[in-house]
Every structure is written in C-alpha cells, then in structure tokens.
MIKOL-988087 format. One line per 10 residues: their letters; for each residue x, z, y of C-alpha. Coordinates in Angstrom, 3 decimals, always signed. Last residue first. Layout:
<atoms>
a> X/Z/Y | ...
</atoms>
This chain:
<atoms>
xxxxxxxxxx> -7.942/-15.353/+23.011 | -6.750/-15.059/+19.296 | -9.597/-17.155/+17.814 | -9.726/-19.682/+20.848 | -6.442/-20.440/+20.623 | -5.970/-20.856/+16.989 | -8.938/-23.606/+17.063 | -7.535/-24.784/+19.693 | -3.659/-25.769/+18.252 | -1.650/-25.432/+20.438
xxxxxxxxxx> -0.150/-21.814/+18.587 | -0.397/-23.316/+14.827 | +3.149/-24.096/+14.625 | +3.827/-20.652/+15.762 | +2.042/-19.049/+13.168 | +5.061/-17.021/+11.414 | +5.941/-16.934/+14.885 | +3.675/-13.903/+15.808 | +2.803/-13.995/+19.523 | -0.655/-14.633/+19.196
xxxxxxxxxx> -0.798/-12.895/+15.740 | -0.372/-9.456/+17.515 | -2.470/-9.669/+20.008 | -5.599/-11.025/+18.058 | -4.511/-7.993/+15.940 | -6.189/-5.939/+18.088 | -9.922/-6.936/+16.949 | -10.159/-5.414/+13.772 | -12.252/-5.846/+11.320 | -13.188/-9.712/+12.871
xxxxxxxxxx> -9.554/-9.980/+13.566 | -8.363/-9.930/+10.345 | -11.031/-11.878/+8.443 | -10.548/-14.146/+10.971 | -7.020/-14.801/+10.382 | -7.371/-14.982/+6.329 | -10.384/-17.791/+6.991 | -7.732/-19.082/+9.036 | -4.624/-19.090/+6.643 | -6.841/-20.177/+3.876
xxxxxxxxxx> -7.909/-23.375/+5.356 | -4.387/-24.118/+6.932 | -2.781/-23.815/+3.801 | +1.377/-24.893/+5.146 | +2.490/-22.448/+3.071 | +3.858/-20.320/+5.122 | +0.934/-20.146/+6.785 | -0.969/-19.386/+3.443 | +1.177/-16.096/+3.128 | +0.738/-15.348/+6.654
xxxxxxxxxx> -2.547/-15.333/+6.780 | -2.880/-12.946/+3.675 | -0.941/-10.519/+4.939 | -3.276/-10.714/+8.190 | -5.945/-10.217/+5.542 | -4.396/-6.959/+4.066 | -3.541/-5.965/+7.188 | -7.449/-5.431/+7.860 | -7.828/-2.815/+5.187 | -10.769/-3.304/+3.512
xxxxxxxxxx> -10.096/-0.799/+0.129 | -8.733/-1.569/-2.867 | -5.965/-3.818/-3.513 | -5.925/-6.543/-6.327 | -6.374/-9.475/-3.863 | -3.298/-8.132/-1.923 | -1.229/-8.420/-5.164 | -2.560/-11.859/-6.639 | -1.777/-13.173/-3.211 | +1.824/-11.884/-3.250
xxxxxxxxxx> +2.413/-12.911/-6.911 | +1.130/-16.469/-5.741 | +3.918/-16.017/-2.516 | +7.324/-15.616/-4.564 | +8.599/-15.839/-1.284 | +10.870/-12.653/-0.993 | +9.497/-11.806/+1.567 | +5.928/-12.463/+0.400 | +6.837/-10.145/-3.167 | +7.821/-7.382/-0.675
xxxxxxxxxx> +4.702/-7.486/+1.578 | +2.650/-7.713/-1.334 | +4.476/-4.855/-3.162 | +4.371/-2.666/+0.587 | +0.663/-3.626/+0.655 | -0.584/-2.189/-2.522 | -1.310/-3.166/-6.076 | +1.452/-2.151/-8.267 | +2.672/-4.715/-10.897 | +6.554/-3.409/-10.700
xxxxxxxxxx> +7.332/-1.711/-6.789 | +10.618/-1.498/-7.677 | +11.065/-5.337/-9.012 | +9.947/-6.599/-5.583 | +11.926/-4.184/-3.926 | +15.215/-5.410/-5.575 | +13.980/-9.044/-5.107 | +13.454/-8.013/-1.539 | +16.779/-6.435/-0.401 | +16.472/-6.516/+3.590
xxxxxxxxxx> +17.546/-2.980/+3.662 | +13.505/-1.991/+4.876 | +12.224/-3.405/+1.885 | +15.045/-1.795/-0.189 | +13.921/+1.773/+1.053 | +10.331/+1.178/+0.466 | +10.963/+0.016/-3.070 | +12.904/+3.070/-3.640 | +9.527/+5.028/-2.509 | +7.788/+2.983/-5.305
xxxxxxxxxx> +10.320/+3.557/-7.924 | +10.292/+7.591/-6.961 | +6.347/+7.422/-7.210 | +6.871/+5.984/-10.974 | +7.925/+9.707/-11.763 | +9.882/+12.840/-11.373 | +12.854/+11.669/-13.534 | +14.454/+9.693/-10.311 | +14.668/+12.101/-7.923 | +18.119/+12.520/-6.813
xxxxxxxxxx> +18.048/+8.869/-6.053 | +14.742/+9.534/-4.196 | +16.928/+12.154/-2.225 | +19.613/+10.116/-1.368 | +17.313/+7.210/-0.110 | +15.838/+9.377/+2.597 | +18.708/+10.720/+3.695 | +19.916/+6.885/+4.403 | +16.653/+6.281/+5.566 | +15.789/+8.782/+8.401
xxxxxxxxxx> +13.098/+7.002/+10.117 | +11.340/+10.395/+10.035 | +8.236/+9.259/+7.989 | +10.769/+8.642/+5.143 | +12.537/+11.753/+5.808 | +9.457/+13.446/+4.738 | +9.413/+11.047/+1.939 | +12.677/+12.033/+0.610 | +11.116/+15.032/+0.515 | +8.790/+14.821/-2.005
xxxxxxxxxx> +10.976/+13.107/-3.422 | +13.426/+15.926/-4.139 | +10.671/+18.611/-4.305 | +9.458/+16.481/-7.404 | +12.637/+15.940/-8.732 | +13.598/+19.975/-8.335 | +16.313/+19.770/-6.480 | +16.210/+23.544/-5.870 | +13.534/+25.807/-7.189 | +12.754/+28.172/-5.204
xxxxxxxxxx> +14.451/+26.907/-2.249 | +13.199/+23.698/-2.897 | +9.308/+25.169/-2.961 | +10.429/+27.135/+0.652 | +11.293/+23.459/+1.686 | +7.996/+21.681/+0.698 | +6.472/+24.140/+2.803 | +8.371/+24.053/+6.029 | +8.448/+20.629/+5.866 | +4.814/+20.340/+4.705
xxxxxxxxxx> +4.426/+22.649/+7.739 | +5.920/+20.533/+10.199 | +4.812/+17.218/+8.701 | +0.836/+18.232/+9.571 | -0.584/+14.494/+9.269 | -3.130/+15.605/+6.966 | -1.477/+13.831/+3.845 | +1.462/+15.680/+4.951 | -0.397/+19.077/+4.882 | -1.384/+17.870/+1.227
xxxxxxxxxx> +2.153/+18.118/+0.202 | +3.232/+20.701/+1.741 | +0.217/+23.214/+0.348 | +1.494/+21.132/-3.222 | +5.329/+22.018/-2.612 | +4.264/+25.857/-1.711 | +2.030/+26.128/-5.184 | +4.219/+24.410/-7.361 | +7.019/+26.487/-6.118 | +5.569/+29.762/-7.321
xxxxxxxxxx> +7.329/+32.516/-6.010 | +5.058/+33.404/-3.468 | +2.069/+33.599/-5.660 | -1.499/+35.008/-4.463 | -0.128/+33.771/-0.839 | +1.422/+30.355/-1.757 | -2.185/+30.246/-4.114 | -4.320/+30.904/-0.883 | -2.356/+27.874/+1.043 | -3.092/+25.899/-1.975
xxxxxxxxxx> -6.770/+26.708/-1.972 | -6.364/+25.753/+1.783 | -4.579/+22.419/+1.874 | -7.452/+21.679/-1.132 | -10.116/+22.136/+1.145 | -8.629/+20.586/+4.252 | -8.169/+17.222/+1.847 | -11.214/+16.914/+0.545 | -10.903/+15.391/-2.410 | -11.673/+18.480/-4.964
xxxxxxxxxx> -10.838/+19.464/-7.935 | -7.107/+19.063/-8.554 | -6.914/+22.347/-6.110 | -8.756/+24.546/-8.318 | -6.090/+23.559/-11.129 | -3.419/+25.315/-8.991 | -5.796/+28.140/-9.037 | -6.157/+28.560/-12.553 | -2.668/+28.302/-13.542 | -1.903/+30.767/-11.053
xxxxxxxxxx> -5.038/+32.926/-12.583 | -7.971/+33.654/-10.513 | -9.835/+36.775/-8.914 | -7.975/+36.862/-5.463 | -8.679/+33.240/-5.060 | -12.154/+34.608/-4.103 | -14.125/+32.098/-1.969 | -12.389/+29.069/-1.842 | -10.601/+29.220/-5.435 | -13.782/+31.368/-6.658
xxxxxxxxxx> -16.079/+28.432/-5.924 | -13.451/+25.945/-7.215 | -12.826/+27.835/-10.579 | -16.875/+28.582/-10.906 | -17.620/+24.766/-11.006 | -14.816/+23.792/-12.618 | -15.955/+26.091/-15.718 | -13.886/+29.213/-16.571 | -12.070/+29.529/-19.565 | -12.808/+29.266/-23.745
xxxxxxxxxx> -11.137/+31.753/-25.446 | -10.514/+29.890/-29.046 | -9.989/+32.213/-31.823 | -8.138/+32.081/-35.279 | -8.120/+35.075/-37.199 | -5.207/+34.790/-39.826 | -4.957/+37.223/-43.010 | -1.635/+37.659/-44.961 | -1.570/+38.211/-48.049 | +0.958/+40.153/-50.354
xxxxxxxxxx> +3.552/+40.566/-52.325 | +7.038/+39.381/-50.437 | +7.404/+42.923/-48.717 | +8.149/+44.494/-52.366 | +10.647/+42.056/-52.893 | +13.019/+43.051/-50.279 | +14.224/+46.667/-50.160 | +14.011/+48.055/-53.657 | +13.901/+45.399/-55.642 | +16.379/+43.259/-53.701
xxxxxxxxxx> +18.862/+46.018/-53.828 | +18.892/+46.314/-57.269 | +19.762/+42.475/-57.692 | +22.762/+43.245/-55.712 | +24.390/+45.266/-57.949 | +23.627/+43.026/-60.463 | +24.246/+39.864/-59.086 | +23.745/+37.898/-62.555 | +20.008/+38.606/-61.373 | +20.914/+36.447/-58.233
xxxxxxxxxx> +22.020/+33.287/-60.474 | +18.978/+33.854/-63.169 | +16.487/+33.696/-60.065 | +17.830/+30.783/-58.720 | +18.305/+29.227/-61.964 | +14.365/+29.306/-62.840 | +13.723/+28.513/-59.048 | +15.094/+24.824/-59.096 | +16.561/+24.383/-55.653 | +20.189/+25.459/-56.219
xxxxxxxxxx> +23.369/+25.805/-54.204 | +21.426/+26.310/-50.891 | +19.907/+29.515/-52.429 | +22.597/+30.289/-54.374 | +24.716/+30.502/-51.032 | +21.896/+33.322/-49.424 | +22.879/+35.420/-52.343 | +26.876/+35.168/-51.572 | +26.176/+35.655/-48.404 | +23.919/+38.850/-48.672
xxxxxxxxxx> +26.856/+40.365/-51.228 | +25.178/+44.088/-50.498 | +22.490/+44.247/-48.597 | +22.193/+44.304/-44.627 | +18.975/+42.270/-44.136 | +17.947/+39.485/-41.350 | +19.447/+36.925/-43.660 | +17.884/+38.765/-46.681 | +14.355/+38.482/-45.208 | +14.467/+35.067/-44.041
xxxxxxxxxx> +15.894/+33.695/-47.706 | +13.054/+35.743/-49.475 | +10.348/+34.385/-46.988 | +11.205/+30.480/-47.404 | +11.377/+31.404/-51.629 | +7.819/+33.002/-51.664 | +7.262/+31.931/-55.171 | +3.852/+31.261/-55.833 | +2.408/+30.413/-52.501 | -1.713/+30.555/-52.098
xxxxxxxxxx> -3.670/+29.135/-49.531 | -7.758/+30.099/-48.408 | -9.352/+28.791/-45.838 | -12.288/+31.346/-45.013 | -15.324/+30.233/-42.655 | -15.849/+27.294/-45.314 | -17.752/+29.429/-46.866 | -19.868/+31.096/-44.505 | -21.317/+34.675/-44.685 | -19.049/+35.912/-42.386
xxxxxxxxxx> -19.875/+33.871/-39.530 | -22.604/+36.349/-38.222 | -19.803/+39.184/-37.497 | -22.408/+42.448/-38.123 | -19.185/+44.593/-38.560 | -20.160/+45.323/-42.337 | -20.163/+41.520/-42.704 | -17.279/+41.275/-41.164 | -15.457/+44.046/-43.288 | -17.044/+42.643/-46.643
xxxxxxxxxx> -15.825/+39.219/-45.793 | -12.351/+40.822/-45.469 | -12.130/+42.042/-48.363 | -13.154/+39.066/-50.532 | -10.895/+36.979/-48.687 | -8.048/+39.435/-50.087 | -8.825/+39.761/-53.393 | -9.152/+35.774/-53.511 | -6.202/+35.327/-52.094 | -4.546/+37.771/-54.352
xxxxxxxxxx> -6.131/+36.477/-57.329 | -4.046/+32.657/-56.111 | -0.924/+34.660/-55.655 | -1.037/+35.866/-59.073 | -1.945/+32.621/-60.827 | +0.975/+31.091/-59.093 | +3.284/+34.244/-60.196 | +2.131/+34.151/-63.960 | +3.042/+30.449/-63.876 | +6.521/+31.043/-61.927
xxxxxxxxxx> +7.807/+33.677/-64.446 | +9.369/+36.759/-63.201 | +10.832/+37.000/-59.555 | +9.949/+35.056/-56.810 | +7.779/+37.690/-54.909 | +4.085/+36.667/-55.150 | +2.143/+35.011/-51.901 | -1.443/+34.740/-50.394 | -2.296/+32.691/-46.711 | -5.594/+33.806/-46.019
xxxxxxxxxx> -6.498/+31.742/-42.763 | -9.517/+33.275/-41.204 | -11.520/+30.714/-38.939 | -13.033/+29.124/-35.495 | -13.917/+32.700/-34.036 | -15.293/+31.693/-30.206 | -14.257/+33.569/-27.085 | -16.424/+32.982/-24.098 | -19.297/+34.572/-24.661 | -17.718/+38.084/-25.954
xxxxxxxxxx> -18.799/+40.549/-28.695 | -17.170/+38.256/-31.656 | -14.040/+39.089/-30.007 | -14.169/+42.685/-29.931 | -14.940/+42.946/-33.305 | -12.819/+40.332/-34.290 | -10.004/+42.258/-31.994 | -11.266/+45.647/-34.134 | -11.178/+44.370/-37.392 | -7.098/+43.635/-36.444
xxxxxxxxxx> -6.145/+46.657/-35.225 | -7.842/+48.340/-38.547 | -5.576/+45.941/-40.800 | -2.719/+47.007/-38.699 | -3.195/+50.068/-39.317 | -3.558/+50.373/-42.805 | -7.482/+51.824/-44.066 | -7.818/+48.920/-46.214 | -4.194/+49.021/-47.306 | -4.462/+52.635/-48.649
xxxxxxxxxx> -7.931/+51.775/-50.694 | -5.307/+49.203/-52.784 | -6.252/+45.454/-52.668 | -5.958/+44.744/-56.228 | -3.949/+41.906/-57.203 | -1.133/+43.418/-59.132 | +1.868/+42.437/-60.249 | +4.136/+44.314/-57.942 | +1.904/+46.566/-55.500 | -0.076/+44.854/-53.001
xxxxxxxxxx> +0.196/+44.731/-49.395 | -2.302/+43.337/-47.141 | -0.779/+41.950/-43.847 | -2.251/+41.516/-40.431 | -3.192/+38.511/-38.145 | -4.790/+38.093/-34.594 | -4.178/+34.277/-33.587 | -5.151/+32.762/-29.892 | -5.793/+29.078/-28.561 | -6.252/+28.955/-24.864
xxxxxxxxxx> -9.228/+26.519/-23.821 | -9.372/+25.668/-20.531 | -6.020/+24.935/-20.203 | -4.345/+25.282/-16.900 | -0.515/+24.520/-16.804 | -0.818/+22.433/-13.419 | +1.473/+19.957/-12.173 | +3.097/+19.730/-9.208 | +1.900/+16.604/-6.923 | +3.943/+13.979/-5.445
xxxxxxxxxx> +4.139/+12.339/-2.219 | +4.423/+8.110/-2.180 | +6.257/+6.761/+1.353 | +4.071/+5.697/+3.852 | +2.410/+2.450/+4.603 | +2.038/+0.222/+7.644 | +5.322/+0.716/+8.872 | +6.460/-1.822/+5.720 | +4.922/-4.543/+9.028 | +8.041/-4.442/+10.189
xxxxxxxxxx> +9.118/-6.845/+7.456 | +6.967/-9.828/+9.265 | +9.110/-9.565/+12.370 | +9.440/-13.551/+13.042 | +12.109/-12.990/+15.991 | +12.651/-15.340/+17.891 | +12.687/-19.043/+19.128 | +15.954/-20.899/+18.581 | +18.517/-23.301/+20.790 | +18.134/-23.105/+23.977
xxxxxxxxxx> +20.924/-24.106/+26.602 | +22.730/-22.016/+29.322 | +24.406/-24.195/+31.805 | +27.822/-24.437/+31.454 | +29.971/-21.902/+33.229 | +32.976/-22.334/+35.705 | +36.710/-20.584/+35.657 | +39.713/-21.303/+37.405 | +42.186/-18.732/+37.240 | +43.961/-20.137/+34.635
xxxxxxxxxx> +41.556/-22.420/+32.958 | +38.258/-21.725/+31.964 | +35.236/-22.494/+30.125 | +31.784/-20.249/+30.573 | +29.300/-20.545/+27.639 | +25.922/-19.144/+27.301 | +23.808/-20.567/+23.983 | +20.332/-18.839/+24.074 | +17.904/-17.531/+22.072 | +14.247/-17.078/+22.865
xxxxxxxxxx> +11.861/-13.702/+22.265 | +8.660/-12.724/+21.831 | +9.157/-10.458/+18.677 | +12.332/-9.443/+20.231 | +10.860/-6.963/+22.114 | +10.223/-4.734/+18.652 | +14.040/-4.631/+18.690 | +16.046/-5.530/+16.057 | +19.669/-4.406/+16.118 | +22.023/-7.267/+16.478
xxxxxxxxxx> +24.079/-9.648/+14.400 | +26.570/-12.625/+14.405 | +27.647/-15.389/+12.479 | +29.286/-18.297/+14.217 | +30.608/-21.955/+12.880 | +32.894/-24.600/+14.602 | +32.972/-28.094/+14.479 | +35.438/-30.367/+16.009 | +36.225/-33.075/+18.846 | +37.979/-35.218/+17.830
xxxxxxxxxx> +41.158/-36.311/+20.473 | +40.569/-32.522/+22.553 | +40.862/-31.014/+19.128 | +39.093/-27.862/+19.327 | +41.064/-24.286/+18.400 | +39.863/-21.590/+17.023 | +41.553/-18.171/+19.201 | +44.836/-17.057/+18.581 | +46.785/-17.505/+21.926 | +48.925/-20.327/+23.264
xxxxxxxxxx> +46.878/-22.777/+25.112 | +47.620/-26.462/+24.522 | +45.257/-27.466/+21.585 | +42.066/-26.265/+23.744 | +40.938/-23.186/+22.595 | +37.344/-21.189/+21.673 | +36.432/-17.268/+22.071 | +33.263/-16.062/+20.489 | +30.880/-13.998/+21.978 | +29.276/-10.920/+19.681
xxxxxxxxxx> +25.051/-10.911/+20.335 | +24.090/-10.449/+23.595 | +20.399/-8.563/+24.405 | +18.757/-9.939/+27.382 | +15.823/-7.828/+29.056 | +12.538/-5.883/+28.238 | +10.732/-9.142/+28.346 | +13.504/-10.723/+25.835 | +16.154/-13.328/+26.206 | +18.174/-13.126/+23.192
xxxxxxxxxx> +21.799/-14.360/+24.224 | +24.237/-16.418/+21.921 | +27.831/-16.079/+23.779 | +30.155/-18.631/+23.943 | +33.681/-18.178/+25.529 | +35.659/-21.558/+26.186 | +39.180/-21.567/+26.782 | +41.034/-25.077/+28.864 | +44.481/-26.152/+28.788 | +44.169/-29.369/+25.548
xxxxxxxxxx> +39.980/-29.898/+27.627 | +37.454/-30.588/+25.133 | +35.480/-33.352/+25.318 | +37.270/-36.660/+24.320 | +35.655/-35.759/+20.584 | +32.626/-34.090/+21.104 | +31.974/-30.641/+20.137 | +29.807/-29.731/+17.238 | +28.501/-25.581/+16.884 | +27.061/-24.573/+13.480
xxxxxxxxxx> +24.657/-21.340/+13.918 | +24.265/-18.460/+11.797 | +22.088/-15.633/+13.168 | +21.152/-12.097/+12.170 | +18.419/-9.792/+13.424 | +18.696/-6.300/+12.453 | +16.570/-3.764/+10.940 | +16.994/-4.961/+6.628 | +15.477/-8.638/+7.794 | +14.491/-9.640/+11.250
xxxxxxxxxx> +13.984/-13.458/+11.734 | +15.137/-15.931/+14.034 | +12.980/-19.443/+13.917 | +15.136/-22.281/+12.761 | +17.073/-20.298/+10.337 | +19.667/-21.143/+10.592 | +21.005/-22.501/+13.957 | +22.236/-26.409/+14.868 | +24.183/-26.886/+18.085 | +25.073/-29.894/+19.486
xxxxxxxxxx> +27.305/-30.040/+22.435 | +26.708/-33.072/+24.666 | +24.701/-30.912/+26.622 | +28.068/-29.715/+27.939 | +28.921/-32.736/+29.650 | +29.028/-31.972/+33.142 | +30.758/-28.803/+32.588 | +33.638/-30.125/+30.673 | +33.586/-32.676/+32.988 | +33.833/-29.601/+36.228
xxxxxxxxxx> +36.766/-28.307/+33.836 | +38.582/-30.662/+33.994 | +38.121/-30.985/+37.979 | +38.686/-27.127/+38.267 | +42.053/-27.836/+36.736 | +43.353/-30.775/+38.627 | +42.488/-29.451/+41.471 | +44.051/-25.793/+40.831 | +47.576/-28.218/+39.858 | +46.950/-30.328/+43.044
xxxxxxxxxx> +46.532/-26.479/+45.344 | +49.739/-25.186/+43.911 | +51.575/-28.516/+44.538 | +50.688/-28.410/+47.978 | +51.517/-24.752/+48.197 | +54.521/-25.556/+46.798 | +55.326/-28.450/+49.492 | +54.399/-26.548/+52.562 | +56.797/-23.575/+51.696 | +59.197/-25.880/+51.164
xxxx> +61.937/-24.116/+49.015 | +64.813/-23.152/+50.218 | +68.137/-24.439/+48.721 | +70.695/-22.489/+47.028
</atoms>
C-alpha cells in the first residue's frame, strides 16, 4: 500500500474547509434577502404567555445543498433576552431530519413558538438570530428585526379581584307564632261542657293570650275556630252541627278575653270562624296512627270511595270494627279547635347594631348575622362577625363572613384562616367553595382557583363572574365575555375589548360606577384600536389627569404605538 502525502491531504483538507466557509460567507452575505413576515404585527400576551407565528421565505440560489441553519426568534428586553424554541433548517444534501430548503427554489417555512410573559416584555423587540453551518465551519447572520412587543392589555384583569360571597342570614323580624287547644264535645251535642272550660290545655292557652296581650312587641292578629262532627250519621245534621259548635266555641272564648281584659275581644272580625261536617282527612289520620282491628281494610274504603254515604255504610258492614271506631276514634273527631295567631315583632336595626357592637352577648345568631348586613364600614362589620364566631363557634356563616370581610380589608391570613374553619364546618359548602377560590385568586394560584369555582357553581352569579376571571387570564375571551353576562365592571369591559366586540366594551365602562382612572385608559384603548383619535385622547387625559402614573404606562404601551411621534401624545405622557 502506498503512503499517503501528508502534504497533499492536508491540502485537500484545507480546499474542502475553503470551500465551505466560502458558502457559507454568501449565505451570510445575503441573509437580508430572507423575508420574514410575523402575526401579529405587534406581539401580544394572551392566557400568560406570548405566542408568535412567523412565515420565513428563502431565496431560490440561496441556500447552501451541505449547509444547516438554526433560527432562533429572541425578545430583547431591559431585564435581558428571552429565546423562544430554535428551529433547525437543511440543505438538500445533509442527511438528518430537519425541513429541508431547496437550494434551486428557495422555500418557505413556518414557526410557532411560545414563552412565558414577562412584565419586561412590555418594552420589548423581537429578533430573528440564525447561525448556518457546515461541518465544523460555522458563521452567523446578522440578527434582523422583525416585531415590536408585547401589547399587555390582558394584564390589566390585575386590576380587579375575584367576587367574595356573603352567608345569608335567617333573621326575621317578625316571627309568626300559633297557641291552639281543643274543645271537646260529647256526640251530638254542641254545648261546651263546664269540664272543657276548666281542661288544661284550654287554661295553657288563656294564659299565652294573657301573656301575650301584656307585651309590646307581640301583637294578637286572630282566633281561628276551626269546628268539626265525626262522619257518622247524616251529613246535613252533621254540617249544622259543626257550624253550632263554632259558634259555641267562639262564644266561649270571647267571654274568656273579655274576662281577661284582652281589648280585641269585642271585635268581630277578631274571630274567623270554619266549620267541617264530616271530618273525613282526620278519621283516615287517626286510624292510620291507630291499632284497631281490620285498620287496612278500613283505610282501603276510604281510597275505594269518595262519596261519604257509602263510606260510612262500607265501614258499618265492618262490624267488629265499627265498635272500635266508636269507642276509640270518633269521639276525638267532635270538636273545635281554637287558633291564636300572634306576630312577635323583633328588635329594630337600630337597637340590633348597637347591641351587635356593644353587647353581642344579648342577641340571637340570626340576629347578629343580620347586625352585620347593617353597616358599611368594613372594621365594624369584621368585628360584629368576629363577636358572632365567638357567641357561635359552630356557625359557619359566621366564620366565612369574619373571612370574608377580612379579605375586603386586605387581611388574607385570617380570611384564610376563617373561611377555612367555616369549610371545616361545613365542607364544600358553595359559598365556602368560592369564597375560596378567590383566595387562591389573589394568590396567582389559578388552576386551584378554577377547581373550586367549578365546585361552586349553585352559590350564585359571583361564581360566573370569578369563572370569567379565570378565562380572561386563559386567553378565552368569548368564554369570559359570556361569563361576565351584562355586568358593569372592568374585568367585562376588559373581556368584551379582547375579544373586540369594542361598542359592548364602551357601553360596559360607561355603565360603571365610580371614577376609576382605568376605566378611561380602557377607554383609550378601545378608540385606539379603532383608529378614533378624538376619543382616544380625551380617554388619555381623562386618565392621566386622575392619575398621573399612567403617563408611564401608556408611553410604552403599544396599543398606542402609532400615536408615539406624534406631539400631541408626547407632550401628554412626558
């Protein structure tokens, strides 16, 4: 075998390097023959990260057959460069599994890539770094521009907080109360016997209207006499029975309220008076809860036949049965029954919220957890639902409302803490569930955030809301948008803008109370986009005039950068 030259191959070495660097050198040379087109134009952030698309033409004769290209968009920020995913491009010689470009053609290629947003980014410029090489031989083109970045318009949701809910209170100010008793009679009679008037539960009852008609705050709306006959023997006799006994009865009664000095007594329409013939509804209760003899078969005529003429013939054919009736059930059918209605009328608001922050001690739970409906001060209603977690540990209302206003006061330890102890009591309660869904809210903590409010969902149109939140910040706006309904607030504006249905968004922010200045800067936007150049500066200086920071803030925004040379847009954010 022959020697190699030494000399000769590392002549031929050095040609082949020559010839590779020198390809690549015109590859280098021309590179801005490369045309790149992005979408968007301007980078934006959408759902927390900032995504690109961008359509990449090489010449034809361009391309080196031996030579791989890596491309890397680059965000060139003031806190540093942030690389998106490179992508690796072939000539038609090289072996390996990258897109190829036809060195003949040319060809077009097309990228998608994303990155985390970072508030940096807002002034921002993206870049197209590419280094070719072949072998060992490597050079890079010089970097090109091809976008400004990042219009950050959803990070404005940061403005607003997730919706908290309150437990309801059970308070009623006026409670509704009935004190009855029963006057028996003796079959076919309507005499109220000297026995019944003296009956305990007729004395029991003169002595609540007694007691009653002694106190402010309870009022005596009524008696109901509500008079009955057994259903046995003929039904005309029995109605005109049961209508005496009513009558027997009232007249009783009026006699006892007038003895007891009761000043109502001596009106009319103070008695209501109601008479049942045939007390069918009470026979069938009575034998169901009875033990008789042939109780099914007896309760079957009754659902076998409504007229009461048969009834009655069918369960006198029970003989044996029949007896029983006499003796144990019919008897308690004949009689009337008297109904005192009363209203007990509560505490005004005025005394509830002095005792709530002076002696909580001395009210009801219901009453307390009303106390704290009655009053917008926030520290004052933190503490009369402090008191009630105190007064009633076991109440969950009580510890979910002391954590919710603690949120509102920018305590979100304790309204953890609190709204926690409520879940414990009552776990995933849909308004513990939301309520803390939008403690993760405030935490950044989405994903938990979301679960929760999906958990949620029967506690309310605040659940909606705080879903509209979550699909703001995931980028899905038409979602939001139909979340957040015909609410007027920021976060709907800000959703319906995003998703550019802008007249809705104007109609929105024009609808919201208050003077926040984001609510002009909103505005701005909205008209900017719209090319309204009017609009959009009367919106600006709105703005800035309440507040003077965002002067900052729109001078770097892009969704104004066409109107950045402009002097008039100078001057106002200088």
């Amino acid at each position: 075998m022959k020697k190699i030259n030494s000399g000769l191959m590392l002549a031929v070495m050095a040609l082949f390097m020559l010839s590779g660097c020198s390809g690549l050198k015109k590859m280098q040379k021309n590179a801005s023959d490369i045309k790149y087109q992005i979408n968007p134009a301007v980078l934006e952030m959408h759902g927390g990260d900032v995504n690109v698309a961008i359509e990449a033409t090489y010449p034809a004769k361009f391309f080196n057959k031996k030579a791989v290209v890596v491309a890397t968009p680059v965000l060139k920020t003031a806190n540093g460069d942030v690389e998106f995913k490179p992508m690796t491009l072939q000539g038609e010689s090289v072996t390996a599994n990258n897109k190829v470009i036809n060195y003949k053609s040319g060809g077009k290629v097309t990228y998608e890539g994303t990155v985390p947003y970072d508030h940096a980014m807002r002034v921002s410029e993206l870049y197209i770094e590419s280094e070719a090489s072949m072998k060992a031989s490597k050079v890079k083109f010089e970097p090109v521009k091809i976008a400004d970045g990042v219009i950050s318009t959803p990070a404005l949701l940061a403005k607003e907080k997730g919706q908290l809910i309150q437990a309801a209170d059970k308070f009623q100010r006026v409670l509704s109360e009935t004190y009855d008793a029963d006057i028996m009679y003796d079959i076919n009679r309507a005499e109220v016997k000297k026995a019944q008037m003296t009956a305990s539960d007729v004395v029991d009852l003169k002595n609540k209207v007694k007691d009653a008609d002694a106190k402010e705050n309870v009022k005596i709306k009524g008696i109901d006499i509500s008079a009955y006959a057994s259903p046995d023997g003929e039904l005309a006799f029995n109605d005109k029975l049961a209508r005496e006994r009513s009558k027997t009865a009232s007249a009783f009664f009026k006699k006892e309220l007038e003895n007891m000095k009761v000043s109502q007594a001596g009106m009319d329409e103070f008695f209501k008076l109601m008479s049942t013939a045939e007390d069918w509804d009470g026979f069938r209760d009575l034998v169901s809860k009875s033990n008789i003899q042939d109780k099914d078969l007896i309760l079957r005529v009754l659902s076998m036949y409504s007229d009461p003429v048969v009834r009655e013939r069918e369960i006198r054919n029970i003989s044996a049965a029949f007896t029983e009736l006499a003796d144990q059930i019919l008897p308690q059918l004949r009689r009337s029954k008297l109904a005192v209605n009363v209203d007990i009328i509560g505490k005004s608001d005025e005394q509830l919220l002095s005792l709530a922050t002076t002696r909580p001690g001395e009210l009801t739970q219901e009453e307390i957890l009303y106390a704290g409906t009655l009053t917008d001060n926030l520290t004052a209603q933190n503490g009369i639902y402090k008191a009630a977690t105190t007064q009633f540990a076991n109440c969950h209302r009580a510890w979910n409302n002391y954590g919710m206003t603690a949120a509102l006061m920018g305590d979100m330890n304790t309204a953890r803490t609190a709204i926690e102890k409520a879940n414990s009591l009552k776990a995933n309660d849909p308004i513990i569930l939301n309520n803390l869904g939008v403690l993760a809210l405030a935490e950044g903590n989405y994903d938990k955030a979301e679960g929760l409010f999906r958990g949620a969902g029967a506690a309310g149109n605040e659940v909606q809301q705080n879903m509209g939140v979550i699909n703001l910040h995931k980028g899905n706006y038409a979602q939001a948008v139909s979340n957040f309904g015909n609410s007027c607030h920021f976060n709907a504006a800000l959703a319906q803008t995003l998703n550019k249905e802008y007249a809705k968004a104007i109609k929105t922010l024009d609808c919201i109370p208050g003077q926040d200045p984001m609510i002009n800067y909103l505005k701005a936007v909205v008209y900017a986009r719209q090319a309204q150049t009017a609009q959009m500066y009367k919106s600006l200086e709105d703005a800035i005039a309440a507040d003077a920071k965002l002067k900052q803030m729109a001078k770097t925004d892009l969704e104004f950068g066409k109107y950045f040379e402009e002097a008039k847009f100078q001057a106002l954010v200088k």
